[in-house]
N, C-alpha and C positions, 0 to 999 in steps of 0.2 A: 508568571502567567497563572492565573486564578485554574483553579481543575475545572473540566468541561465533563457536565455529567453525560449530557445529553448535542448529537448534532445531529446532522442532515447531507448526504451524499447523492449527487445526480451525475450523470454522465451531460457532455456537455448538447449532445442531441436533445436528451429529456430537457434540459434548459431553456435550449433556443426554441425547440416546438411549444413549451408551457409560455415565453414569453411572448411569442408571437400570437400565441391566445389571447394572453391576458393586458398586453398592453396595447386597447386597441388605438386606430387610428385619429378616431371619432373623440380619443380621453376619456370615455366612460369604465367606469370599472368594470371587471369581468370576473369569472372563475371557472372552477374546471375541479375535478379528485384526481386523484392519482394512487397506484397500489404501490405498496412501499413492502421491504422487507428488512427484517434486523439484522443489524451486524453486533453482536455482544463482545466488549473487550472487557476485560478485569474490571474498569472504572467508568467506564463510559458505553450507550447506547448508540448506536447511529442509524437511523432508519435512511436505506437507500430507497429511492425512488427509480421505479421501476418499469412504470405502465402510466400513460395519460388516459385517463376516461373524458372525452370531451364530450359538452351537452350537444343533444340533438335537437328538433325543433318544441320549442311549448318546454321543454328541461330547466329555463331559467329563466329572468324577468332584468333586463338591463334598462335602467331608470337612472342615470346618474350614478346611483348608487346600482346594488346587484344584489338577488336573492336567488332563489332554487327553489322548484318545485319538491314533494316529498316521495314523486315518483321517479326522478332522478337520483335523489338520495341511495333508495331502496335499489336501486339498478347496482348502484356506486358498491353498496353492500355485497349483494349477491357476489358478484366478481371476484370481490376481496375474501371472501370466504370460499370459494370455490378454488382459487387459486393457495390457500393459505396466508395470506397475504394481509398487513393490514392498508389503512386508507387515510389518504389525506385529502384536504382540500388546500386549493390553491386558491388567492384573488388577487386582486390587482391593487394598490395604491398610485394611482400613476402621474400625480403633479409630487408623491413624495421622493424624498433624496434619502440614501443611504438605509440603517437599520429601521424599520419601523415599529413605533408600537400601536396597541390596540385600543377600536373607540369602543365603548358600551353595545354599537351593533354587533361588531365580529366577535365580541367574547361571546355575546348571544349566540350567534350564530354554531358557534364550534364547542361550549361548553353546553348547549342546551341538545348536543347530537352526540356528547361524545358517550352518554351510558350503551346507545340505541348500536354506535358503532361497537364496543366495546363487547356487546351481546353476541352480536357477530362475528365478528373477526377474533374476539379473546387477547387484544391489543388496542394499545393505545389509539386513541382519534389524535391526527396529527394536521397541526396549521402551520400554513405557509405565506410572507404575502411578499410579493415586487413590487419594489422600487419604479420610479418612473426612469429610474436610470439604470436599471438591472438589478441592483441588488435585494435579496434574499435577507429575509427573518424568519423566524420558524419556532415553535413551542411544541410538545407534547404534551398529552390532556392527560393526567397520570390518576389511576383509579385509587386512591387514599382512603376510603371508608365507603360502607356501601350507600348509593345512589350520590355520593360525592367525589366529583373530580377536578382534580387542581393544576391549573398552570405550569409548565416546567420551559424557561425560556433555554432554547438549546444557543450555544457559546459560539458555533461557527456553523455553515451551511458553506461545502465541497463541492466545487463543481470540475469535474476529469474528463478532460477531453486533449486537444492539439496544446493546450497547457493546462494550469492548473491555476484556478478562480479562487480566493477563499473570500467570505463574508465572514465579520466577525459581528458579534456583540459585546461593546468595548465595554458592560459593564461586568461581562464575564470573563472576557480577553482582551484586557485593558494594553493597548499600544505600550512597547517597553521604551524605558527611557532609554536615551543615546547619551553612552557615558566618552566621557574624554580619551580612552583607551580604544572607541569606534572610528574615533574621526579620519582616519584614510578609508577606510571599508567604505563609511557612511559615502564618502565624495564621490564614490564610484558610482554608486546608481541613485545617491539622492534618501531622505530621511525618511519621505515617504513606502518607499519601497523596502526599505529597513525595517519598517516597520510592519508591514506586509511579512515577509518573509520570516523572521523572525521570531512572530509568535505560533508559526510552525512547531507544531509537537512533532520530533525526527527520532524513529529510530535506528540503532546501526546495531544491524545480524550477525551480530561475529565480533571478537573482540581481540583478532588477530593481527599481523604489519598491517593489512590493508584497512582494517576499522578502526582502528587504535589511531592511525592518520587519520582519519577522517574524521574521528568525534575532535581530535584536538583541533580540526578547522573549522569545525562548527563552532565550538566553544567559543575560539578566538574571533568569530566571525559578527559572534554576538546572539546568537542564535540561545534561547531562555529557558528551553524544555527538553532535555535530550535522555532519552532513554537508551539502554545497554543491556542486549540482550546473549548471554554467551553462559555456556555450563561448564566449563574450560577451566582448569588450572595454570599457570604459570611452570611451564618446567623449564631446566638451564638450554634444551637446545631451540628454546624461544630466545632469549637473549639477542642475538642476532639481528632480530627484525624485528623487535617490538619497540614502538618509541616509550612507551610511559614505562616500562619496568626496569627493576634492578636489580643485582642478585641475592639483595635481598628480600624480595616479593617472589624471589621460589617457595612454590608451594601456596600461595594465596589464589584465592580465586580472582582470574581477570578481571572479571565485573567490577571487584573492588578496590582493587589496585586502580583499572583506568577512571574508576570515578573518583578516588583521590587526586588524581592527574589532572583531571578537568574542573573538579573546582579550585584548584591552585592558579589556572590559567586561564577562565573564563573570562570574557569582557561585559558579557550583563550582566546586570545587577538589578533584581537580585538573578542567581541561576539557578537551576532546579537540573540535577541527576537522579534519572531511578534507575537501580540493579538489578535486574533480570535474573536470576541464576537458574538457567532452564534453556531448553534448545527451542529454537522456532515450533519444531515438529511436536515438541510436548505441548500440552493443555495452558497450560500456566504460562510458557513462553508465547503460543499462537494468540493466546486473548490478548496479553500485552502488547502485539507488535496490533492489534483491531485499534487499539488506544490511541494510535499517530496516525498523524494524517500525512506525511510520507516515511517511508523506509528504505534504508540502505541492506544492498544485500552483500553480505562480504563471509560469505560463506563457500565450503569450493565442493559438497558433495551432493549428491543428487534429490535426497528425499528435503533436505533444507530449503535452496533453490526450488521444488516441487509447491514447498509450504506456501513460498512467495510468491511465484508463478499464481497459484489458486487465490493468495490475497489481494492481489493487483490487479485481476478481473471479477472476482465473485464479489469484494470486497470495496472495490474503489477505491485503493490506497496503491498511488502511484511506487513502484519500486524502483532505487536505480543500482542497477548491478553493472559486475566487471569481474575480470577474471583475467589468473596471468598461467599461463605454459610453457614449462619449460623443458628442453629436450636436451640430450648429450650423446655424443654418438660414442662407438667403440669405447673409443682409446678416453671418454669421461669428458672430452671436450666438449663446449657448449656450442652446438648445432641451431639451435633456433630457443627464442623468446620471445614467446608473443603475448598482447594482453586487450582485451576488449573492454568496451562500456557501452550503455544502451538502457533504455528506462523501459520499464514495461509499465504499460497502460492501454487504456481500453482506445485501439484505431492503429496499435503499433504492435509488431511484431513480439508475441511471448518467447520468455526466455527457455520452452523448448522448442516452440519452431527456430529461435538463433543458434539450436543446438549447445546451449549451455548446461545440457543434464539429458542422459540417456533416460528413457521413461522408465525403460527395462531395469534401470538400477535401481530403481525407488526400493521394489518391492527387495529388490535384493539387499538392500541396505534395512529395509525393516524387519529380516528375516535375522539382522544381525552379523551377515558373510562381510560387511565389509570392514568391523572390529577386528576378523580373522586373521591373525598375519599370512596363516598359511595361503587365503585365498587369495592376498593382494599380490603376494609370490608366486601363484601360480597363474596372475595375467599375462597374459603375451604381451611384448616389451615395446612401448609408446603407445600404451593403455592409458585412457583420459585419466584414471585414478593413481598412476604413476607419473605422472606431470603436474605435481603442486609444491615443487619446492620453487617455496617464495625466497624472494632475492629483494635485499631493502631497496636498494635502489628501483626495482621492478615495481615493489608495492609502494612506494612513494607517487611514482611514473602513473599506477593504474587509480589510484585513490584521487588524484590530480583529474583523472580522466572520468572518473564519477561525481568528482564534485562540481564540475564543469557541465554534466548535463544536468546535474538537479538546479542549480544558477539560471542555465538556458529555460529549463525547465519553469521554473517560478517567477524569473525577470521578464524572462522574452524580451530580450533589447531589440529593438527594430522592430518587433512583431516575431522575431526568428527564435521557433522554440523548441523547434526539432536540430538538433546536429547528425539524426539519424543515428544507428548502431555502428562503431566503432570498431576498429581491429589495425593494432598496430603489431609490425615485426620489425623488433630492435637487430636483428640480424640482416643487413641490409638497407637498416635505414628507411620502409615506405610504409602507408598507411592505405589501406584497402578503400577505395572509394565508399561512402557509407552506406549502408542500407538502410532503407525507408519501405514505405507499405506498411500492412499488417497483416494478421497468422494468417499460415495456409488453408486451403478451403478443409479440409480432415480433421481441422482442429477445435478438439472438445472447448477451450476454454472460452472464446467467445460468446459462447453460448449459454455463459455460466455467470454473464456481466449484471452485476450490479443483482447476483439471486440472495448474496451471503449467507446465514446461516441455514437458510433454505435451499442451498445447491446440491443436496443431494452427495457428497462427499466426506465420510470418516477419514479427513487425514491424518489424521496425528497421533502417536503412540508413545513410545518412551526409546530412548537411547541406550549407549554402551555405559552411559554413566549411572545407570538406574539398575537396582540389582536384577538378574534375570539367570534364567538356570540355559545353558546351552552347550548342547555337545561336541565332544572335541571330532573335527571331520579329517576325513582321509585325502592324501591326494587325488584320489580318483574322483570321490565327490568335488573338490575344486575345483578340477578341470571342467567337470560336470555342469556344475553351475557356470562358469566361464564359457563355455560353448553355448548353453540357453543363451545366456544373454547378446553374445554374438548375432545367435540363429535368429533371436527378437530385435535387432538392430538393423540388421540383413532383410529380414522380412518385411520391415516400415520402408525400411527404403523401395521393395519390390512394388508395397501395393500403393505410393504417391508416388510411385512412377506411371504403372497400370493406370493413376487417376488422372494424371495430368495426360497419358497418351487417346484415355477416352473420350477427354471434354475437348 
């Protein structure tokens, strides 16, 4: 897959309200702006769409063709600058199929506005146009020299909602070839859809048992672009549970080891790995994961999970997460094993309302207590942070159960594209009916969809692996900090009780 400098993310509301604008009934063409905001990853831009500004009366002139008044425009502006925000226009092609491109009027149209919009907003004028059968193309007007702006055709336009849409542009995201090494895979859902799914840029957060499975099922899946994001070394009591290493890759860094592993076993051709060596939460690892257009989360502490949580609504990159628990009673025996999966995205349940990461821990985790051995010793005993010894067979079990919703996710066999949030206990043998919905009404991150780098949130700082001066703490501070976080755990639950008893 060719690198995608530039694309395009909408939720799948913004979608169906822009199309139902713009491809009207009558076949004539239409348009409409919309404020868009950036999402910056290491290589790639992506302006989400955000806001539809639709014309009101005397705003535009529908003639077969379509134009805009210059007092709509100026409206368009105001907005976009008020909110920080920049601006696109959308229109219609609506007897066209697939990607389209552009006639001498709409280049006019969108290159002869983009200095005026550029003045304004301090960002690019961005074009969009639909298909008469739904699909999205889209360029950026990129400022190159002064009063000179040039075309940038973006590679894919994202559309997240009850599944997940991609639009490509096959001369930037050329369909991969289907080599002889695919042909059971390919049988199962068809070439075409292979070829959909596939030139999916995926990353996997962690490069642990449970990601370490899952990029090798990517690999072998067919899947062309796979990035590997982890700061980790290989030590001996990995052994156990990792499938790519060996005792001799103690001491290498995962990253590099698992991406030896995956291009020895890939089945596209050509395949593309890139090595991360950086945690979600740092700078360098958060851009990178901006770069995919979905992510695997396989990460088990709270400020990681946090990172992904904020990418998968602020962001518009679907995440799919899982998690495995295990308990042992007295006498060391295994009591319970449990392990969930569930995707986060914007209309479904975040991975802290499923209760996959205390909020209260983030900051405890970025204050550095939870490097401490002392402090993980002084939690009280079936503490979320002392139930993460993974077990291969568990993370085989939960990697199987992730890979399964992002499939659901991308295929949607029958239209079925939810399996809902997951939870299975290997101790007894049953599976929790799934949950479905989305976040509770208290919760921030909804509210945070589709803002990106405009949401108003610093999350990300540096890890245990980065050098840092920190003092050695007493048990009394352990405890200390272990009762906050309790009393803050305690306390969420008091007042979305109080909320749910009020309404």
């Amino acid at each position: 897959m060719s690198r995608v400098a530039f694309s395009i993310a909408m939720t799948e509301k913004v979608d169906a309200a822009a199309r139902l604008h713009l491809l009207r009934r009558d076949g004539q063409e239409d348009l409409c702006f919309a404020l868009w905001h950036t999402s910056r990853g290491r290589s790639r831009t992506t302006a989400l769409l955000n806001k539809l500004i639709l014309p009101g009366p005397g705003d535009r002139n529908v003639h077969g063709n379509v134009s805009f008044e210059a007092r709509y425009l100026e409206r368009a502006m105001s907005m976009a600058a008020a909110e920080g925000a920049g601006l696109a226009l959308l229109h219609s092609h609506p007897a066209g199929r697939r990607w389209q491109d552009m006639s001498p009027d709409d280049i006019a149209a969108e290159q002869g506005r983009a200095a005026s919009v550029y003045g304004a907003t301090e960002l690019p004028f961005i074009g969009l146009t639909v298909a008469g059968d739904g699909t999205w193309s889209a360029r950026f007007w990129e400022r190159t020299a002064p009063r000179t702006y040039s075309r940038a055709w973006c590679g894919t336009v994202r559309v997240v909602g009850e599944r997940l849409k991609m639009h490509y542009m096959d001369q930037l995201a050329p369909p991969p070839r289907v080599t002889k090494a695919q042909i059971r895979t390919v049988s199962a859902w068809g070439q075409e859809t292979q070829g959909e799914i596939t030139r999916l840029r995926v990353g996997v957060v962690g490069a642990g048992s449970v990601g370490g499975i899952i990029a090798e099922a990517l690999g072998r899946t067919g899947f062309e672009d796979v990035m590997v994001i982890e700061f980790d070394k290989i030590e001996e009591h990995n052994l156990d549970r990792l499938l790519y290493a060996t005792r001799g890759d103690i001491g290498h860094p995962k990253v590099e080891i698992l991406a030896r592993h995956l291009r020895q076993r890939a089945t596209a051709d050509p395949f593309f790995v890139e090595e991360i060596t950086a945690a979600v939460y740092e700078d360098d690892g958060f851009r990178a994961a901006l770069d995919c257009d979905i992510l695997f989360a396989c990460v088990d502490r709270p400020w990681g999970r946090y990172i992904l949580n904020l990418i998968a609504y602020a962001h518009l990159i679907p995440v799919f997460d899982g998690g495995i628990a295990v308990r042992t009673n007295r006498s060391g025996k295994l009591s319970s094993a449990d392990w969930r999966a569930h995707t986060a995205t914007v209309g479904r349940p975040c991975l802290e309302c499923l209760g996959q990461y205390d909020p209260g821990l983030v900051q405890t985790e970025r204050d550095g207590y939870l490097d401490d051995p002392t402090y993980i010793a002084g939690l009280p005993r079936g503490h979320a942070l002392k139930m993460r010894e993974n077990v291969f067979a568990f993370s085989m079990a939960c990697a199987s159960k992730q890979m399964l919703q992002m499939l659901a996710y991308t295929i949607a066999p029958l239209d079925l594209s939810n399996p809902g949030a997951e939870l299975y206990h290997f101790v007894g043998n049953h599976s929790e009916p799934p949950q479905f919905g989305g976040c509770k009404s208290t919760c921030l991150f909804p509210s945070l969809v589709a803002r990106g780098d405009n949401c108003g949130i610093q999350a990300t700082g540096y890890g245990k692996h980065r050098p840092q001066i920190t003092g050695t703490r007493n048990p009394r501070q352990t405890r200390l900090v272990a009762l906050t976080s309790t009393l803050r755990r305690w306390w969420r639950l008091i007042a979305q009780n109080l909320t749910t008893l009020s309404t």
